[in-house]
C-alpha positions as CSV (number, residue, x, y, z in Angstrom):
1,X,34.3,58.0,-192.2
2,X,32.8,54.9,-190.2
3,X,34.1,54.7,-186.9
4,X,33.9,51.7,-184.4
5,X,34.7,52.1,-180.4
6,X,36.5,48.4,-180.3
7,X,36.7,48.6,-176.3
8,X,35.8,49.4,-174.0
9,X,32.7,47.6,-175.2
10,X,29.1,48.5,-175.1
11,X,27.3,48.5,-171.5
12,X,31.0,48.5,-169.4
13,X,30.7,49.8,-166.3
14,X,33.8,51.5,-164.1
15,X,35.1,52.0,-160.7
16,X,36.1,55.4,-159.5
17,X,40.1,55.6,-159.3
18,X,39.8,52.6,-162.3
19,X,42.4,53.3,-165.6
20,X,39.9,53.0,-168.6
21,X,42.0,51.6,-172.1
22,X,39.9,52.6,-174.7
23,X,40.4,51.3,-178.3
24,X,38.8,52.2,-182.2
25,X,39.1,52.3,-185.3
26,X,38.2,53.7,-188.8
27,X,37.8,54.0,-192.2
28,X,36.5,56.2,-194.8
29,X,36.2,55.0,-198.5
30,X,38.4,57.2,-200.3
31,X,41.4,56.7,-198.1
32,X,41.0,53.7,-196.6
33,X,42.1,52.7,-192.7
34,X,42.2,56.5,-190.9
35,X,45.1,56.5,-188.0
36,X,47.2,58.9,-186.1
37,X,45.8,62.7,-185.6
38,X,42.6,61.4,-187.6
39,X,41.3,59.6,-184.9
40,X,40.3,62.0,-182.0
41,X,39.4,61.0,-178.5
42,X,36.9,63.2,-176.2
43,X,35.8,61.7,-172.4
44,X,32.8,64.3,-171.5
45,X,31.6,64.0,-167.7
46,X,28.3,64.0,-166.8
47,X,27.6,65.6,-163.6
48,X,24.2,66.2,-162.2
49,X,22.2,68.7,-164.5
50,X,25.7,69.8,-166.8
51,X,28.7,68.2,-168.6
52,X,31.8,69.0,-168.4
53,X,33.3,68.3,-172.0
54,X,36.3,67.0,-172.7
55,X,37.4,65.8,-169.5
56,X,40.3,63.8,-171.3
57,X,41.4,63.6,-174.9
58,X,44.0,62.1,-176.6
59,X,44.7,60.7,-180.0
60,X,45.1,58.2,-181.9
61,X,43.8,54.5,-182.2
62,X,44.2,53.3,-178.7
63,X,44.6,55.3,-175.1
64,X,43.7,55.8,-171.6
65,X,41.8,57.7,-169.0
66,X,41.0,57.9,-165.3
67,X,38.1,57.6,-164.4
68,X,38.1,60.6,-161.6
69,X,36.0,60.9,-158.9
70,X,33.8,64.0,-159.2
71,X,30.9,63.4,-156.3
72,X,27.8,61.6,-157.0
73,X,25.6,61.4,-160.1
74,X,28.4,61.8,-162.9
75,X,28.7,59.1,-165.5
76,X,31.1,59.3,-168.6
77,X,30.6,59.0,-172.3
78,X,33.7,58.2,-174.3
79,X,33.8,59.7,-177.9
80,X,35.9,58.8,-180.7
81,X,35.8,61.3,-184.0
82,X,37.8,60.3,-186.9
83,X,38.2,62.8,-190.0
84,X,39.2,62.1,-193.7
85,X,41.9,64.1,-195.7
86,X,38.9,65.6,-197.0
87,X,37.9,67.2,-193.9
88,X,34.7,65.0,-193.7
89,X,34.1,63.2,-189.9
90,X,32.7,60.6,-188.3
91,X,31.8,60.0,-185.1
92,X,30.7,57.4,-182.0
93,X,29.8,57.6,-178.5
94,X,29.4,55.1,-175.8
95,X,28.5,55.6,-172.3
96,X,29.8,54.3,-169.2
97,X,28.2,54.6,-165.6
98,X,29.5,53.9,-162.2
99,X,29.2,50.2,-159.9
């Protein structure tokens, strides 16, 4: 599948406490538009020297997620997988750091 992270878009930056909307999309060539359970959200948090994966996750082609405070020197990277009927998947990753 191709995937596409629609917003929030490419070089965003947050502010501790902010609500983060996040929207995608996908498709894959033998079925067409993906939606639903076949699009799969992951926030990781980066925190000094280790991540801690899947901070949030939620489905679907549209959600939300705090962005938590968690001390100094953590940034977040927002990752949307979608998979085919197949099995097959696709995935994109953006990363977002603090003001």
């Amino acid at each position: 599948p191709s995937v596409t992270i629609n917003s929030p878009v490419a070089g965003s930056s947050y502010v501790i406490g902010e609500t983060l909307a996040a929207s995608g999309s996908a498709s894959d060539p033998e079925d067409g538009p993906l939606a639903g359970a076949s699009l799969q959200w992951s926030v990781n948090l980066h925190h000094n020297d280790h991540v801690h994966p899947d901070w949030y996750r939620f489905s679907g082609s549209s959600g939300s997620f705090l962005a938590d405070d968690h001390g100094n020197n953590t940034w977040l990277e927002l990752c949307l997988t979608a998979t085919d009927s197949q099995g097959l998947s696709g995935k994109s990753c953006r990363a977002f750091y603090p003001e």
